[in-house]
Structures are given as structure tokens and as C-alpha cells.
N, C-alpha and C positions, 0 to 999 in steps of 0.2 A: 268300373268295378269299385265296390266300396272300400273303402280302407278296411274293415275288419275281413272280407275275403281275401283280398292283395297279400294280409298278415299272415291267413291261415295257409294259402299257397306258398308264400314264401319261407315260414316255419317248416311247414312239411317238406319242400325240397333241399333247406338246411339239414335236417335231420335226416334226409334220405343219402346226402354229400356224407353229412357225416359217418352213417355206418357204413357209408363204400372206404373213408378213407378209414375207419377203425377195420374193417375186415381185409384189406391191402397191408393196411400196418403190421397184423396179425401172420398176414401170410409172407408176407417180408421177413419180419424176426424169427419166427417157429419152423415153416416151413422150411425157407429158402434163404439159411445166415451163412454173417459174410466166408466169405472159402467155398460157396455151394457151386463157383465156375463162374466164369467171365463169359467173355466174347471169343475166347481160341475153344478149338473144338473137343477140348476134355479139361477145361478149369486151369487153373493159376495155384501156386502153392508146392508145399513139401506132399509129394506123392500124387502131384494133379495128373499126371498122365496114367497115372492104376486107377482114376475115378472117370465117369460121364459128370459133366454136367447136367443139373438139378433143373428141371421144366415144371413149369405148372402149366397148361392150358393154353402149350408151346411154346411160351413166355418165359425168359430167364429171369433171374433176380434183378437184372438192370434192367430189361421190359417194365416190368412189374414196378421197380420203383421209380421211372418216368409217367408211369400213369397214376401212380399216389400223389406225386407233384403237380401234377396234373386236374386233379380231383381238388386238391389242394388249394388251386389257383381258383378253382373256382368258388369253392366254400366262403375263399375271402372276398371274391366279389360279390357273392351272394350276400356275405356277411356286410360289407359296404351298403348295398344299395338297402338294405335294412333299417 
């Protein structure tokens, strides 16, 4: 593969990492901020037991931000072999 394909593959899946980890980041802060519930079965905090915990797509806010870290991890190795 030439060097200027290798570039343009490799740019394009930088930039595809990154609006995964800009749209995770988004939905971490806005949707699902901190107090939105842990790991017990109706959240953490003053009044956590009169609340549900807050799901996205089954996925609680510590789901959700193991797989930004995750997304993360890759960006920079992507970014590395760069």
C-alpha cells in the first residue's frame, strides 16, 4: 500500500475514533452527570433511593465511560503509529 493511502486510511479512522470519543464525551456530561446512579440498584447520593438510575442503551454512566477510555486508548495508538 502506498504511503499516501496508508495516510488517508489512517486519518479517516483517527477522525472516525474521534467523533466516537467526542459523541461518548457528550453523552457522559449532558446526558448521564455525575449523581445520575452507580452500580446499586437506584443510584448513590441525597434522595438516591426516590430516583432510577439513568440508562442509555442499557449502559450506565460507568458503562459508558469505560468504553470512552477505551475508544481512548485507541485513538492514542492510532495516534502513535501515525
Amino acid at each position: 500500500m502506498k504511503r499516501v493511502n496508508l495516510n488517508f486510511v489512517v486519518d479517516g479512522a483517527a477522525m472516525f475514533l474521534m467523533l466516537l470519543l467526542l459523541s461518548t464525551g457528550l453523552l457522559i456530561t449532558f446526558r448521564l452527570p455525575p449523581g445520575s446512579g452507580g452500580h446499586l440498584p437506584f443510584g448513590r447520593g441525597l434522595g438516591a433511593l426516590d430516583r432510577p438510575i439513568d440508562v442509555v442503551g442499557g449502559l450506565t454512566r460507568h458503562d459508558w465511560g469505560e468504553i470512552h477510555l477505551w475508544i481512548a486508548c485507541a485513538f492514542l495508538a492510532l495516534l502513535v503509529f501515525h
